[in-house]
mmCIF file as gemmi writes it, N, C-alpha and C atoms, coordinates in Angstrom:
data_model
loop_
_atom_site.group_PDB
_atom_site.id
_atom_site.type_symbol
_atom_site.label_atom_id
_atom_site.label_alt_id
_atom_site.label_comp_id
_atom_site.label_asym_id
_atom_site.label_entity_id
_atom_site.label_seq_id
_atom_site.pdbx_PDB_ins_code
_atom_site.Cartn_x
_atom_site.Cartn_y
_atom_site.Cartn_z
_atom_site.occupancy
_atom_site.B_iso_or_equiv
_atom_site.pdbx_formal_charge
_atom_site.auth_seq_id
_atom_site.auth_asym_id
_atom_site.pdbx_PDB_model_num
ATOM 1 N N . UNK Axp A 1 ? 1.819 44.024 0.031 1 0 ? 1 A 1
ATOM 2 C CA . UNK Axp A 1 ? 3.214 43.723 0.293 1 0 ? 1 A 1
ATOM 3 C C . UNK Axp A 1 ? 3.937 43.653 -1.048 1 0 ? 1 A 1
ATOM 4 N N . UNK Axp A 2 ? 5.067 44.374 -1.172 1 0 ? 2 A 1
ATOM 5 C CA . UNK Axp A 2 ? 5.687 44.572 -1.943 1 0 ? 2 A 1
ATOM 6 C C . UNK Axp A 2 ? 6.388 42.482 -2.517 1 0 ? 2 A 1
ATOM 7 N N . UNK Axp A 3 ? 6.633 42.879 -3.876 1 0 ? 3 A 1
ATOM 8 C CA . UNK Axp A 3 ? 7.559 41.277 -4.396 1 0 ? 3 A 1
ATOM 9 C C . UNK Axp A 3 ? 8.501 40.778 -3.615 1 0 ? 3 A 1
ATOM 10 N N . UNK Axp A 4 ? 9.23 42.329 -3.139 1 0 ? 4 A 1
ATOM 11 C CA . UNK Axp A 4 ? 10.797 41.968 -2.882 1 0 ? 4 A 1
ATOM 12 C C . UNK Axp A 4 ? 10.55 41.638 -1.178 1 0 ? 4 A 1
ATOM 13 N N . UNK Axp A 5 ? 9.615 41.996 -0.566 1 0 ? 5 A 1
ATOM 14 C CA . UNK Axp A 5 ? 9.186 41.495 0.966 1 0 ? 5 A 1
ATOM 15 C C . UNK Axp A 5 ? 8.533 40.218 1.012 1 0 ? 5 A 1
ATOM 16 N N . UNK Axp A 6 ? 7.88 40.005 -0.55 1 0 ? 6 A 1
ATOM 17 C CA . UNK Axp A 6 ? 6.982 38.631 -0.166 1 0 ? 6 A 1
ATOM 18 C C . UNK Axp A 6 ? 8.394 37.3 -0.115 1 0 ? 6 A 1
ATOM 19 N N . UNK Axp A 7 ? 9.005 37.56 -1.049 1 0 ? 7 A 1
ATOM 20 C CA . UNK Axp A 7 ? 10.191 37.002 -1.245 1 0 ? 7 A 1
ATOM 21 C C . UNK Axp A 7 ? 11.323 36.842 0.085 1 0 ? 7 A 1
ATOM 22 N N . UNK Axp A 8 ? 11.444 37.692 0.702 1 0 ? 8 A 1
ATOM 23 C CA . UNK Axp A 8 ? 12.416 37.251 1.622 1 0 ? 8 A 1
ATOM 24 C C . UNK Axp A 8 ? 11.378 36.48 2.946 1 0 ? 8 A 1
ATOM 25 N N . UNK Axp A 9 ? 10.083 37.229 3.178 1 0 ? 9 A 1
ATOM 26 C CA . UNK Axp A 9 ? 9.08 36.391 3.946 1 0 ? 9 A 1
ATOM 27 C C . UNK Axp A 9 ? 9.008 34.999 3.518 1 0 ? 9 A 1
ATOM 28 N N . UNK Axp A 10 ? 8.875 34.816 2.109 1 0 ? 10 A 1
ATOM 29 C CA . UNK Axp A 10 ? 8.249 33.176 1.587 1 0 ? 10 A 1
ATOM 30 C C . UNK Axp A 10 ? 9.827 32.199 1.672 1 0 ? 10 A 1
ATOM 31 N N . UNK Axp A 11 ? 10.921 33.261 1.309 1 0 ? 11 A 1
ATOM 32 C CA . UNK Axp A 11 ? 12.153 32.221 1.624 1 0 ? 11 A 1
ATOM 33 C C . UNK Axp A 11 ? 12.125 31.557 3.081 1 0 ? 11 A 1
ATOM 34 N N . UNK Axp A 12 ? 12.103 32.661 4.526 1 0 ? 12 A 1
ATOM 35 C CA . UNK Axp A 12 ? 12.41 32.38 5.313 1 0 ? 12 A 1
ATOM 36 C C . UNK Axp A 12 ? 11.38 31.325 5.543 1 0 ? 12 A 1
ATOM 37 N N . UNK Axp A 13 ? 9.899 31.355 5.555 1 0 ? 13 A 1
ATOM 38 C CA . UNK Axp A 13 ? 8.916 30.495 5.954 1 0 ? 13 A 1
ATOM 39 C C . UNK Axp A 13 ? 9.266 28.798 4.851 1 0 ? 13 A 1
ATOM 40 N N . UNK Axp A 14 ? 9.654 28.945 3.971 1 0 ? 14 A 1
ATOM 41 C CA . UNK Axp A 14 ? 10.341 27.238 2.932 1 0 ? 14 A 1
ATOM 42 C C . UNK Axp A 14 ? 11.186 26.898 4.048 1 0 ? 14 A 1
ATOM 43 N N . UNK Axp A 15 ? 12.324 27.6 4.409 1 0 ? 15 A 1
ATOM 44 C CA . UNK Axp A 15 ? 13.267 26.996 5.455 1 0 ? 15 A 1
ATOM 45 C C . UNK Axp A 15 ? 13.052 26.406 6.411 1 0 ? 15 A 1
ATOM 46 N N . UNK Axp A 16 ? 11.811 27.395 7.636 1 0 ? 16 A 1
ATOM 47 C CA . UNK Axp A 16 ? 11.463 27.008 8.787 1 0 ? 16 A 1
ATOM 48 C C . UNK Axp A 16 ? 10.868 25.745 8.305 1 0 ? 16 A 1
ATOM 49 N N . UNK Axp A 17 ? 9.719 26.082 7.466 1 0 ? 17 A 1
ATOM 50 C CA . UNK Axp A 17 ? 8.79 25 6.943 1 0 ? 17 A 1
ATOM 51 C C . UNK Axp A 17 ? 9.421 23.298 6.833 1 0 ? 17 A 1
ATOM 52 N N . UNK Axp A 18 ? 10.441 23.568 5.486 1 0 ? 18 A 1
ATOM 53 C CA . UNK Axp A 18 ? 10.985 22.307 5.653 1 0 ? 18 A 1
ATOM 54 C C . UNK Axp A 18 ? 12.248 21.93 6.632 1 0 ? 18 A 1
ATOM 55 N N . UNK Axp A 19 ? 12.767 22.338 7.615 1 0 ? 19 A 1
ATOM 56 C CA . UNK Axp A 19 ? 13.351 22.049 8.46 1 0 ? 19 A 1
ATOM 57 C C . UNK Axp A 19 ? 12.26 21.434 9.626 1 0 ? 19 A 1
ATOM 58 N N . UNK Axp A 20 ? 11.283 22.213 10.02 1 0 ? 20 A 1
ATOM 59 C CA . UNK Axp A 20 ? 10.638 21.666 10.985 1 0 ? 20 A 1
ATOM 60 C C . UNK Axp A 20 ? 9.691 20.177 10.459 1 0 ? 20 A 1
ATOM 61 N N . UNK Axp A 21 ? 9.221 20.028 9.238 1 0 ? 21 A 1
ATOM 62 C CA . UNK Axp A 21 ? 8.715 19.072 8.37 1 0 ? 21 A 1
ATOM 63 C C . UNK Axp A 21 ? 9.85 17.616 8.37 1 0 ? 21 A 1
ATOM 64 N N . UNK Axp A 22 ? 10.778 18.469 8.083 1 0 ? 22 A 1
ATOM 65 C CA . UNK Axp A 22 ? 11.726 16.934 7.743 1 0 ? 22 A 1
ATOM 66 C C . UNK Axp A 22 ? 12.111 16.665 9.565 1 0 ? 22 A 1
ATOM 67 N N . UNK Axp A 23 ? 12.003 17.168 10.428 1 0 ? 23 A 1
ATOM 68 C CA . UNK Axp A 23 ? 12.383 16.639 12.181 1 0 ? 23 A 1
ATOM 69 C C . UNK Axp A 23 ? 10.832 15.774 12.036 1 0 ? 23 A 1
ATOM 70 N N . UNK Axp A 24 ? 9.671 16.502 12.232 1 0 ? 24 A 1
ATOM 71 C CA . UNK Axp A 24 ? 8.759 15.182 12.328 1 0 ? 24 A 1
ATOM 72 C C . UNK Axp A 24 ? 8.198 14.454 11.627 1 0 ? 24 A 1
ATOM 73 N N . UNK Axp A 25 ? 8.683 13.966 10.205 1 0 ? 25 A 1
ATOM 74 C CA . UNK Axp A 25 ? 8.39 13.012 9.281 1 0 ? 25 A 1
ATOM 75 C C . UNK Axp A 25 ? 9.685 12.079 9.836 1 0 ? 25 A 1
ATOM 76 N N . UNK Axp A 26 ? 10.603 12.391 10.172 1 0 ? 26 A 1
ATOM 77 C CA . UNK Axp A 26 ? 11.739 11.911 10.414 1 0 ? 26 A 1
ATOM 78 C C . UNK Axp A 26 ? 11.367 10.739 11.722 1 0 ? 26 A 1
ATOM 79 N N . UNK Axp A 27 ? 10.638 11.92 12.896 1 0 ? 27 A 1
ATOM 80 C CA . UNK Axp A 27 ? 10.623 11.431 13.946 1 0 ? 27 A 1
ATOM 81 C C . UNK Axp A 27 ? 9.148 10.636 13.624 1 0 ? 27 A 1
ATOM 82 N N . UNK Axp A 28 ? 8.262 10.743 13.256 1 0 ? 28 A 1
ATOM 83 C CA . UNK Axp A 28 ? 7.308 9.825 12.96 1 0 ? 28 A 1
ATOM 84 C C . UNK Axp A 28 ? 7.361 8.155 12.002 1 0 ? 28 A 1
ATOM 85 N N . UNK Axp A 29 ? 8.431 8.329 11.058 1 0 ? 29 A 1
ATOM 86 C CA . UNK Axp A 29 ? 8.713 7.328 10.111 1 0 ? 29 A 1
ATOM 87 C C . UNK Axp A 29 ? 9.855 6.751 11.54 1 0 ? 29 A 1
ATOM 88 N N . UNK Axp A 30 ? 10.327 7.133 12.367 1 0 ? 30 A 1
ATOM 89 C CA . UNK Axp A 30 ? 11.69 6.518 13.459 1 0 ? 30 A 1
ATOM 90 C C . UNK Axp A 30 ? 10.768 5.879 14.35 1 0 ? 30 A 1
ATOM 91 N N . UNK Axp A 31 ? 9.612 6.365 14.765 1 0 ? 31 A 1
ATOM 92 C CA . UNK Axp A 31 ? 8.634 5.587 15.784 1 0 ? 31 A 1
ATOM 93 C C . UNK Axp A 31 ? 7.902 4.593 15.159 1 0 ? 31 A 1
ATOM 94 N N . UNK Axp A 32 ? 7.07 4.937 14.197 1 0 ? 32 A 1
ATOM 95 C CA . UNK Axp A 32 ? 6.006 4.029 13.888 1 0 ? 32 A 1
ATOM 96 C C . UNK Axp A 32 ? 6.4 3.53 12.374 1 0 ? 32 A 1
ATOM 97 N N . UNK Axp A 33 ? 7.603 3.401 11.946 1 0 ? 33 A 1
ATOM 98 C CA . UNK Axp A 33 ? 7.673 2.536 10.309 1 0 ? 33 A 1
ATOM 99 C C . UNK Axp A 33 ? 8.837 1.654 10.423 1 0 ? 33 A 1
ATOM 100 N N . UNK Axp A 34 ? 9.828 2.352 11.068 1 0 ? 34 A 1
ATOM 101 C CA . UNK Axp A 34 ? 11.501 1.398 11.18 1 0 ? 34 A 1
ATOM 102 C C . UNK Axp A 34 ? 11.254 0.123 11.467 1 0 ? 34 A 1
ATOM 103 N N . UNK Axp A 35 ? 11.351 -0.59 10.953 1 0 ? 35 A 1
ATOM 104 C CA . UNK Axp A 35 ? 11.571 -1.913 11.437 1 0 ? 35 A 1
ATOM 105 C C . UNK Axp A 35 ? 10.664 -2.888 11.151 1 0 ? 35 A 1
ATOM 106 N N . UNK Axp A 36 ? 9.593 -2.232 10.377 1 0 ? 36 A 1
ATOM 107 C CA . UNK Axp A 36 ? 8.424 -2.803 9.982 1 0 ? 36 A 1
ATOM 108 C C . UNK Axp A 36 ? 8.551 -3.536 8.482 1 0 ? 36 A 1
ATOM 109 N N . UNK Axp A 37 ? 9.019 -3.541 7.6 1 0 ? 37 A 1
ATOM 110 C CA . UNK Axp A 37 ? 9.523 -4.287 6.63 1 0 ? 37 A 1
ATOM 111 C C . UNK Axp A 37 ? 9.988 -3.145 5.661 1 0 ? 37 A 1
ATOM 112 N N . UNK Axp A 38 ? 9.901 -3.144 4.097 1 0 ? 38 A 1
ATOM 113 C CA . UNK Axp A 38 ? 10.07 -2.76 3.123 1 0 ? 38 A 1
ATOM 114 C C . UNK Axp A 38 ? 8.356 -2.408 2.593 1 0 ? 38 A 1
ATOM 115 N N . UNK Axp A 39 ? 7.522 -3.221 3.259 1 0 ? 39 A 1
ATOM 116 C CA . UNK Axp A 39 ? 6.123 -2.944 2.606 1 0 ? 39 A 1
ATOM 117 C C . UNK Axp A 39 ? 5.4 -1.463 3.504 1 0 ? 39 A 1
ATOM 118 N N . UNK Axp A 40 ? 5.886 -0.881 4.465 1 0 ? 40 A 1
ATOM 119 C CA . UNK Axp A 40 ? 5.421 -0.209 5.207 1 0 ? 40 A 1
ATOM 120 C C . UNK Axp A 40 ? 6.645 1.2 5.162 1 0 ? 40 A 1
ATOM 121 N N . UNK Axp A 41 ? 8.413 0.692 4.901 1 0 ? 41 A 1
ATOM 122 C CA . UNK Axp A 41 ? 9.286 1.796 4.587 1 0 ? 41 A 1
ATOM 123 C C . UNK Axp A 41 ? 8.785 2.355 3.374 1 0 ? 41 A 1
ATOM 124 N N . UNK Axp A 42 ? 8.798 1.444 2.505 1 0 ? 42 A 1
ATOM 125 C CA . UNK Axp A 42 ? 8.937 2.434 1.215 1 0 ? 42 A 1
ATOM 126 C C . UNK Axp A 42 ? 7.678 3.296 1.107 1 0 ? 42 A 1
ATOM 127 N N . UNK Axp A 43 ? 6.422 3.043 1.292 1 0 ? 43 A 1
ATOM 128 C CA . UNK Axp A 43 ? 5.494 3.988 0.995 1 0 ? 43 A 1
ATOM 129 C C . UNK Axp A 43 ? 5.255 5.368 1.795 1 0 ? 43 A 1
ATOM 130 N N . UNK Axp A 44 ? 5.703 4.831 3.032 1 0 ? 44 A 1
ATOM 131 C CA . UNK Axp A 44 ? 5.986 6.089 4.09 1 0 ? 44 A 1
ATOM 132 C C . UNK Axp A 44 ? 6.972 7.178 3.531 1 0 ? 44 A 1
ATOM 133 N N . UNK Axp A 45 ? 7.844 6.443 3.023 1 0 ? 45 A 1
ATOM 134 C CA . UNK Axp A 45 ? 8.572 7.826 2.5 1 0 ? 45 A 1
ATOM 135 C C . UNK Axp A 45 ? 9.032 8.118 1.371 1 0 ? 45 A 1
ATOM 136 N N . UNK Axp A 46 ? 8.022 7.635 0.22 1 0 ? 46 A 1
ATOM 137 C CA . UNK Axp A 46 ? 7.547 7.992 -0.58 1 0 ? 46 A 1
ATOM 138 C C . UNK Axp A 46 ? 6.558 9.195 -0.909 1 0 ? 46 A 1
ATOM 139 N N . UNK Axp A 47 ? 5.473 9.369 0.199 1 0 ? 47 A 1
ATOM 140 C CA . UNK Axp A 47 ? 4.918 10.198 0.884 1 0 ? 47 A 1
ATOM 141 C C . UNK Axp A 47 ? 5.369 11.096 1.365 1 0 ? 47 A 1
ATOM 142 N N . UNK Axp A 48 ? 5.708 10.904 2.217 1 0 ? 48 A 1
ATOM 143 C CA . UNK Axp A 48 ? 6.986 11.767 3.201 1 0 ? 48 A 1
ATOM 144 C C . UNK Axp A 48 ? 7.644 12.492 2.443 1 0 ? 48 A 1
ATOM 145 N N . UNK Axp A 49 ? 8.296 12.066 1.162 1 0 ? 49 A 1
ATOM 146 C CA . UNK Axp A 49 ? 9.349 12.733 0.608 1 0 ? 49 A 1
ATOM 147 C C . UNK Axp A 49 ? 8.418 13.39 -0.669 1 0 ? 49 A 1
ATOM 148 N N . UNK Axp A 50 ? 7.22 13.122 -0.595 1 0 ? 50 A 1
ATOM 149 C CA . UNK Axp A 50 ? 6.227 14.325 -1.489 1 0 ? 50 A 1
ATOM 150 C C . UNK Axp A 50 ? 5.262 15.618 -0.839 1 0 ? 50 A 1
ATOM 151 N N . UNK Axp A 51 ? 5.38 14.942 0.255 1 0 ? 51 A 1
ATOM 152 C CA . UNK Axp A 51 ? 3.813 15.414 0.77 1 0 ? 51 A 1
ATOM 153 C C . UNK Axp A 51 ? 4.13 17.05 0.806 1 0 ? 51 A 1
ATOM 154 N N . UNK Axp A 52 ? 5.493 17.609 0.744 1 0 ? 52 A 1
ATOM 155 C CA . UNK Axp A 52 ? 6.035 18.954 1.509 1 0 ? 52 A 1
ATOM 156 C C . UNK Axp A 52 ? 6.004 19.809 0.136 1 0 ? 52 A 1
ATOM 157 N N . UNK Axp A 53 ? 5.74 18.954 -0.94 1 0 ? 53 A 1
ATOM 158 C CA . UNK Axp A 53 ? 5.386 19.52 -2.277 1 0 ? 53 A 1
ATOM 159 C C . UNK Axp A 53 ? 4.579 21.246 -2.385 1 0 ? 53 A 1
ATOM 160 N N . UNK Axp A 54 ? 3.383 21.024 -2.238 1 0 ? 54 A 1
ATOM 161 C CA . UNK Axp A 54 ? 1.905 21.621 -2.219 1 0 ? 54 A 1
ATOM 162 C C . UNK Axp A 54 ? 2.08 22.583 -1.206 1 0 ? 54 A 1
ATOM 163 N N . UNK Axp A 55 ? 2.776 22.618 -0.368 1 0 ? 55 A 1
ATOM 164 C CA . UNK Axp A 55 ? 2.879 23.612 0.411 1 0 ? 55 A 1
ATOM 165 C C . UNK Axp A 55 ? 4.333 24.53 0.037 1 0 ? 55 A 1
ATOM 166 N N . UNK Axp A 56 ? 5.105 24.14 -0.203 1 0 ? 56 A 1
ATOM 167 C CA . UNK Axp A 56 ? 5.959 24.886 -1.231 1 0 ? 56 A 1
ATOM 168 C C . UNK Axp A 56 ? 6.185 25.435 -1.812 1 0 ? 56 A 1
ATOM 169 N N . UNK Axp A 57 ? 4.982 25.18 -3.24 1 0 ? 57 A 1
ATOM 170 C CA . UNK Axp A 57 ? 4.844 25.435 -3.977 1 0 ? 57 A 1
ATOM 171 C C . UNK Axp A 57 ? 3.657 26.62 -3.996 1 0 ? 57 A 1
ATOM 172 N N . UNK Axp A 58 ? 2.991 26.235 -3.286 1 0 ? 58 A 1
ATOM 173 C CA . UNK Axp A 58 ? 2.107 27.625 -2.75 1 0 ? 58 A 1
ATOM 174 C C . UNK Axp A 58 ? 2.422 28.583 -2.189 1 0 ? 58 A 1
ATOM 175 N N . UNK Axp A 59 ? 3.906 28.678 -1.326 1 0 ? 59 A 1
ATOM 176 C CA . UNK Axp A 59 ? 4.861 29.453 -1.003 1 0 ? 59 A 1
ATOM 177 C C . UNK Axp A 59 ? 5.447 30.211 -2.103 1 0 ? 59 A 1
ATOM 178 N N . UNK Axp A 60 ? 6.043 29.121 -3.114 1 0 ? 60 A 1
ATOM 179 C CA . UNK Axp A 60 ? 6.983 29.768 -4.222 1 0 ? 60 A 1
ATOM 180 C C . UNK Axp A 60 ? 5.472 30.657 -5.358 1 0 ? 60 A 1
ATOM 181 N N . UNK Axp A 61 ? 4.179 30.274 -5.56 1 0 ? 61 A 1
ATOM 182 C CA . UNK Axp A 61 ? 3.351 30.897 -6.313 1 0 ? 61 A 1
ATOM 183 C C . UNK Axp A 61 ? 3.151 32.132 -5.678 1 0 ? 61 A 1
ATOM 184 N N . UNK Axp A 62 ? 3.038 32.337 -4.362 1 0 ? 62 A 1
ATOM 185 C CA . UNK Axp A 62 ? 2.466 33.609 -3.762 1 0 ? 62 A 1
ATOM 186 C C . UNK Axp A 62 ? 3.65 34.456 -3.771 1 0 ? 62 A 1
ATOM 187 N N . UNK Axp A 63 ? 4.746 33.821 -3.456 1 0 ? 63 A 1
ATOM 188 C CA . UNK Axp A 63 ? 6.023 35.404 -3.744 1 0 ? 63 A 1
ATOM 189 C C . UNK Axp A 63 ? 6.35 35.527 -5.171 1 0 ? 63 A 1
ATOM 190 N N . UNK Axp A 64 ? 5.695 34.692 -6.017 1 0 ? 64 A 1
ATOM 191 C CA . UNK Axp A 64 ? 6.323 34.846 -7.493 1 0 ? 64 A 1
ATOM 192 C C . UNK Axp A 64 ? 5.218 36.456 -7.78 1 0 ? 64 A 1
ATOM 193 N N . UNK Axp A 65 ? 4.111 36.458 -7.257 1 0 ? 65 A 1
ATOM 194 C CA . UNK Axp A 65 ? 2.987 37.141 -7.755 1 0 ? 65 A 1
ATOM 195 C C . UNK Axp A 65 ? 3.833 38.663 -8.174 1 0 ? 65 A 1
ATOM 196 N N . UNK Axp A 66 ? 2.932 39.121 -9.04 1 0 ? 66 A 1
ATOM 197 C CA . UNK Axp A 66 ? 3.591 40.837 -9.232 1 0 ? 66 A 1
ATOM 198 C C . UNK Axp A 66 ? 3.379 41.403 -8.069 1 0 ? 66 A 1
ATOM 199 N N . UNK Axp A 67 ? 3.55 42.953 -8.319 1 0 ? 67 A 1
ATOM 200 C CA . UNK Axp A 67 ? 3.195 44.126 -7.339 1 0 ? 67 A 1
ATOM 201 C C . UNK Axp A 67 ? 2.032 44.36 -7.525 1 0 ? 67 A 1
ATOM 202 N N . UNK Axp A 68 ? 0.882 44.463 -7.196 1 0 ? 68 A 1
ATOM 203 C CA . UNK Axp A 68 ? 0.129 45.159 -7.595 1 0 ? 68 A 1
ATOM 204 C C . UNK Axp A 68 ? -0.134 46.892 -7.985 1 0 ? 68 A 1
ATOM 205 N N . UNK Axp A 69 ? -0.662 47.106 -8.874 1 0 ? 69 A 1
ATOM 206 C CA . UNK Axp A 69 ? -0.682 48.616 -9.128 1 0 ? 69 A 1
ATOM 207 C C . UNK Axp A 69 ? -2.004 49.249 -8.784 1 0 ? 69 A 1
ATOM 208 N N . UNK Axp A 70 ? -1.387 50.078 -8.152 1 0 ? 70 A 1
ATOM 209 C CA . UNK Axp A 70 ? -2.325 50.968 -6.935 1 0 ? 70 A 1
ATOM 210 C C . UNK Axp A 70 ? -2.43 52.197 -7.099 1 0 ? 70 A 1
C-alpha cells in the first residue's frame, strides 16, 4: 500500500478510533466512577485520558512508513 493510501486509511481509522474510545471511556467512567470520590475520579481518567496513546501512535508509525521499493 502506497504512503498516500496508508495515510488517508490511518487518518480515517484515529477518528473512528478515538470517537468510538472517548463514547465508552466516557460511558464506563459515567457508570462505574461518578460519584465515587476524587480517589477513584482522578485515576480513572488519568488513564482514560492516556490509555488511547499506544494505539495512535501505532497508527501514526505505520502511515509515517516509506513506500517500499519494488
Amino acid at each position: 500500500m502506497k504512503q498516500r493510501a496508508r495515510k488517508a486509511v490511518g487518518t480515517l481509522a484515529t477518528v473512528v478510533f478515538l470517537a468510538v474510545y472517548s463514547l465508552v471511556a466516557m460511558a464506563v467512567g459515567g457508570i462505574f466512577v461518578v460519584g465515587r470520590g476524587l480517589a477513584f475520579e482522578l485515576p480513572y481518567y488519568v488513564v482514560a485520558g492516556v490509555l488511547w496513546l499506544p494505539v495512535v501512535m501505532a497508527l501514526i508509525r505505520w502511515m509515517a512508513r516509506p513506500d517500499s521499493i519494488s
